[in-house]
C-alpha distance (Angstrom), angle and dihedral (degrees) to the residues before:
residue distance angle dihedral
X1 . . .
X2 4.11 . .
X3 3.54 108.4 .
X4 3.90 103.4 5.2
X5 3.59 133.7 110.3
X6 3.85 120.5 -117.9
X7 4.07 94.3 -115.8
X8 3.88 87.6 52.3
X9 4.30 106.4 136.0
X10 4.15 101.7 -131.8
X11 3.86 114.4 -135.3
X12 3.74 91.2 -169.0
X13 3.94 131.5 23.2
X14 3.63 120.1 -163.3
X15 4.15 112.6 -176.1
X16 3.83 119.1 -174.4
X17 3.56 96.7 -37.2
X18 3.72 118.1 -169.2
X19 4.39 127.6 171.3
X20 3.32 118.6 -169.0
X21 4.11 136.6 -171.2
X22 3.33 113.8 -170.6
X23 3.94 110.4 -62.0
X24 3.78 88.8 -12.1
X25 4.08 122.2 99.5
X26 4.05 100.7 -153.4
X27 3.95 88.7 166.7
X28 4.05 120.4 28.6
X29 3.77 116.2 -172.9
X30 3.40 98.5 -43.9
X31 4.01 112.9 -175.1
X32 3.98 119.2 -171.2
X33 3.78 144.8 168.7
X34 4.00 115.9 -167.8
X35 4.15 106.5 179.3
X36 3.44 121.2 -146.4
X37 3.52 119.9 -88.2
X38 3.65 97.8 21.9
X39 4.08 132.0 109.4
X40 3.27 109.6 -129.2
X41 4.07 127.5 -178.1
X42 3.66 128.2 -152.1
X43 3.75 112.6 -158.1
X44 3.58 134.2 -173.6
X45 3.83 143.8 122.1
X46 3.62 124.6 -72.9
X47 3.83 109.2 -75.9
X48 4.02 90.4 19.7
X49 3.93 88.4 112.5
X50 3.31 105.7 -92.5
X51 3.18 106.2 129.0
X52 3.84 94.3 35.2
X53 3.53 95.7 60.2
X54 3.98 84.3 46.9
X55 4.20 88.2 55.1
X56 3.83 90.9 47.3
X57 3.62 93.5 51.7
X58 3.74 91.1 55.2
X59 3.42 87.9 46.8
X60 4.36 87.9 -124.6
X61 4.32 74.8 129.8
X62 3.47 147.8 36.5
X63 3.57 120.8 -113.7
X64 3.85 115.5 -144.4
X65 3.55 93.0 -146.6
X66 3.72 145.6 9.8
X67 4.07 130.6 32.5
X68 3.46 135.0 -92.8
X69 3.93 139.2 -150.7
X70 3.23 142.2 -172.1
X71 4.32 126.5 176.7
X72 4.20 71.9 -11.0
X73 3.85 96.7 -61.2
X74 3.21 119.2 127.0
X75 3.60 116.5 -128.2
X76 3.52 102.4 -141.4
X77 4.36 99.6 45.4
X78 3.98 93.2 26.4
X79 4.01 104.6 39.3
X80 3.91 93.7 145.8
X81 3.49 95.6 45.7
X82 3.93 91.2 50.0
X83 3.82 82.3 46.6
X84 3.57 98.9 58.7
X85 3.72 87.7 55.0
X86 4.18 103.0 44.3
X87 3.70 130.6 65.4
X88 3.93 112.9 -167.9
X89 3.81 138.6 -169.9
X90 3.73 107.9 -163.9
X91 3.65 122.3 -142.4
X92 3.80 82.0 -112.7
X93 3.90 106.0 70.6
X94 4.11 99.4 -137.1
X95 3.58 104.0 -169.4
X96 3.92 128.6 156.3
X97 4.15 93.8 -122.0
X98 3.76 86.3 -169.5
X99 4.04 87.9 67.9
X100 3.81 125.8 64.1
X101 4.06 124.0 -115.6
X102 3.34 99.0 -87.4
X103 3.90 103.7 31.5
X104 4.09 80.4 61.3
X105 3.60 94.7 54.9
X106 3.90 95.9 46.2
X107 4.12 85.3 53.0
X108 3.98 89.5 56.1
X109 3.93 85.8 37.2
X110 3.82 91.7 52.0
X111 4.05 90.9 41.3
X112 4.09 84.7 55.2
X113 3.71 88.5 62.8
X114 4.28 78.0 -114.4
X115 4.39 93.9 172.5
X116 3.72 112.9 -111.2
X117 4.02 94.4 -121.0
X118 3.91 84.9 58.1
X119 4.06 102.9 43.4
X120 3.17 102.1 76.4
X121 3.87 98.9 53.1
X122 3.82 91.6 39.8
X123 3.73 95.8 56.6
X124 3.36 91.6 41.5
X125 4.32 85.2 56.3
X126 3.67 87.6 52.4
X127 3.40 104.4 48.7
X128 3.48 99.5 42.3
X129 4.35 86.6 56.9
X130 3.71 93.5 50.3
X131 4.18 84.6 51.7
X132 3.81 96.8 -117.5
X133 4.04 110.7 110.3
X134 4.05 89.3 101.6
X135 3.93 89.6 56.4
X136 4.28 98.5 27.2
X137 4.08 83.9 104.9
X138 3.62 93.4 65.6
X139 4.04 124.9 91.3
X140 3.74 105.5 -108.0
X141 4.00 94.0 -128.8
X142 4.02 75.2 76.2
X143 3.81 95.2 62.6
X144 3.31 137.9 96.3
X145 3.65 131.3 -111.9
X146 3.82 100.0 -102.1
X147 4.22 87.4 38.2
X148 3.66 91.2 62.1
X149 3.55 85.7 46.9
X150 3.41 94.1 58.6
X151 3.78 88.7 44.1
X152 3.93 94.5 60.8
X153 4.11 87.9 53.4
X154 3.74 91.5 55.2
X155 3.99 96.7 51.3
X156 4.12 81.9 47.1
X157 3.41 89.2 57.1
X158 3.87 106.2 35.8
X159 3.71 91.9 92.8
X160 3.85 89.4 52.3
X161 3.50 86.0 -132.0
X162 4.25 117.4 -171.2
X163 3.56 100.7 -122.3
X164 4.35 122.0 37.3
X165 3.78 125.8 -163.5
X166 4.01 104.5 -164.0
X167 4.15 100.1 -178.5
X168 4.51 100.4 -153.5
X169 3.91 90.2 -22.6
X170 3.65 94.6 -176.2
X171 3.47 103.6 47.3
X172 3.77 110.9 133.1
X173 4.05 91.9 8.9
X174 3.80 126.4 135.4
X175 3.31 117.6 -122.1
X176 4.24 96.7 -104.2
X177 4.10 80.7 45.6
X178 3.75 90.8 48.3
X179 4.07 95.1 44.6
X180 4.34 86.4 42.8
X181 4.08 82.3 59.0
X182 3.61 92.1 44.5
X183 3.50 101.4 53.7
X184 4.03 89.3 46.2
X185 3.80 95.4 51.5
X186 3.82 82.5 48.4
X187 3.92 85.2 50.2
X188 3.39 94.0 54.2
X189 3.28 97.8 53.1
X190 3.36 104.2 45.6
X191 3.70 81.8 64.9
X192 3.58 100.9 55.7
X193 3.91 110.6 -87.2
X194 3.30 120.0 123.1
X195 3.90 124.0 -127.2
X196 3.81 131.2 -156.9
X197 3.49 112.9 -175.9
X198 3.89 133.9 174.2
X199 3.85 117.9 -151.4
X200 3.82 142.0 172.4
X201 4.23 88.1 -160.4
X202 3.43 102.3 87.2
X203 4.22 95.2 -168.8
X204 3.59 79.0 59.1
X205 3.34 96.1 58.3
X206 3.86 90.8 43.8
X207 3.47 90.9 57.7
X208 3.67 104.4 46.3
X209 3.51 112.3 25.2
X210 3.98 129.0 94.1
X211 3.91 92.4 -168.9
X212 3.45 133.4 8.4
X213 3.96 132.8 -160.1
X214 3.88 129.3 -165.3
X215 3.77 120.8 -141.5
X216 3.74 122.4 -169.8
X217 3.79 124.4 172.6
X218 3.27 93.2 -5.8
X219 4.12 99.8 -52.3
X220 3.68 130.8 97.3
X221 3.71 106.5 -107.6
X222 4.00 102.3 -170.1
X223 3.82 133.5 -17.8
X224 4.04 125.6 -154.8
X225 4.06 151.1 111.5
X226 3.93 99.1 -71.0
X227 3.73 82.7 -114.0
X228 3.87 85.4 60.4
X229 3.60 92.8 48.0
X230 3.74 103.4 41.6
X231 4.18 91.3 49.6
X232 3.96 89.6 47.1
X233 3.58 91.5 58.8
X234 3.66 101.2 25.5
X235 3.66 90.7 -121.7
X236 3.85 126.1 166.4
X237 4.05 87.6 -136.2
X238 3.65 144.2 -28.6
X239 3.80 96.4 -65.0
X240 3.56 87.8 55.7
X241 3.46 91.7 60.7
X242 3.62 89.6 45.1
X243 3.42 93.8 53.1
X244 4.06 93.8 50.4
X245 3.97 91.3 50.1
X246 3.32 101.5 48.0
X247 3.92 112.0 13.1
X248 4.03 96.0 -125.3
X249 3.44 138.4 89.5
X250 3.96 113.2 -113.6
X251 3.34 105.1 -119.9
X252 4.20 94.7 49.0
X253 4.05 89.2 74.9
X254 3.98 130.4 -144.7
């Protein structure tokens, strides 16, 4: 893989994945290597695959092609081992609204197997990085957008899992929400997990992301550091190079 050395350990392994529905090709071949301990971004248009490749590695669908691994599981014969190891926040916030903050990330926490003696402290971690302990009393149908938002990250995280998938985990954020999420993700993987995140803010994935790789129509387009990227196409920044591969801007869709 571009930029990484031979004895590299893989966190996730992506062979020759394809996804169809019906006559339609949402995922075409796609091959991908995401070391551990790295944050990696996968960018693309809306309906480029993103989030299909994100629902097949979580095993939430079936791929029509291809194999998937993640910590070496495969995702289709090993799905609870692979869960132990994952935390995800879907592009889809699923929240009980009927429950406060915090009694929703002590269900996922409890679902995780997360022992009792240790639940209370490790929601209490997560919600305070995600900014909500002053408000994780309230019944989520009384949050916000970007609050719920943040709520979905923490019950991805409770189980301090090694490897997160956060699907557009900004979306809706403030900007002191949005930097509060940046510096945790950052946290996190200057500890060791390793973060795949999809995003339609290009400064955010700038800031955060080791690697990046573009998908469009279903096919991985180009892979690097943004550093990489920008200097091979002698772009300005990521949107740039965006812009070049694919002739849209990102947030204007497919």
């Amino acid at each position: 893989m571009q930029g990484l050395a031979a004895q590299t350990i893989f966190a996730i392994v992506i062979e020759n994945l394809t996804k169809d529905y019906g006559d339609v090709r949402a995922v075409d071949g796609l091959s991908l290597s995401i070391p551990e301990a790295e944050v990696f971004g996968l960018l693309g248009p809306n309906g480029s695959g993103k989030t299909t490749t994100i629902n097949c590695l979580t095993g939430l669908i079936k791929p029509t092609g291809g194999t998937l691994q993640v910590s070496g599981h495969d995702v289709q014969t090993e799905s609870s081992k692979v869960r132990a190891v994952m935390g995800v926040s879907p592009q889809e916030t699923a929240v009980f609204p009927h429950l406060t903050g915090r009694e929703n990330v002590e269900l996922f926490g409890a679902l995780y197997s997360v022992p009792k003696k240790t639940l209370g402290s490790g929601v209490d971690h997560v919600m305070e990085k995600v900014g909500l302990m002053d408000e994780a009393g309230r019944r989520v149908s009384k949050y916000s957008g970007g609050m719920k938002r943040r709520v979905s990250i923490a019950m991805a995280l409770v189980q301090d899992p090694r490897i997160v998938l956060l699907d557009e985990p900004t979306v809706g954020m403030d900007p002191q929400s949005r930097r509060a999420i940046w510096d945790f993700i950052m946290e996190l993987r200057d500890k060791g997990k390793t973060i795949v995140l999809t995003t339609h803010y290009m400064e955010e994935a700038e800031e955060l992301c080791d690697r990046v790789g573009i998908i469009d129509h279903g096919k991985l387009i180009a892979l690097g550091s943004p550093a990489e990227l920008k200097s091979q196409y002698s772009a300005r920044d990521l949107e740039d190079v965006f812009i070049q591969l694919t002739g849209r801007r990102i947030r204007e869709g497919a």
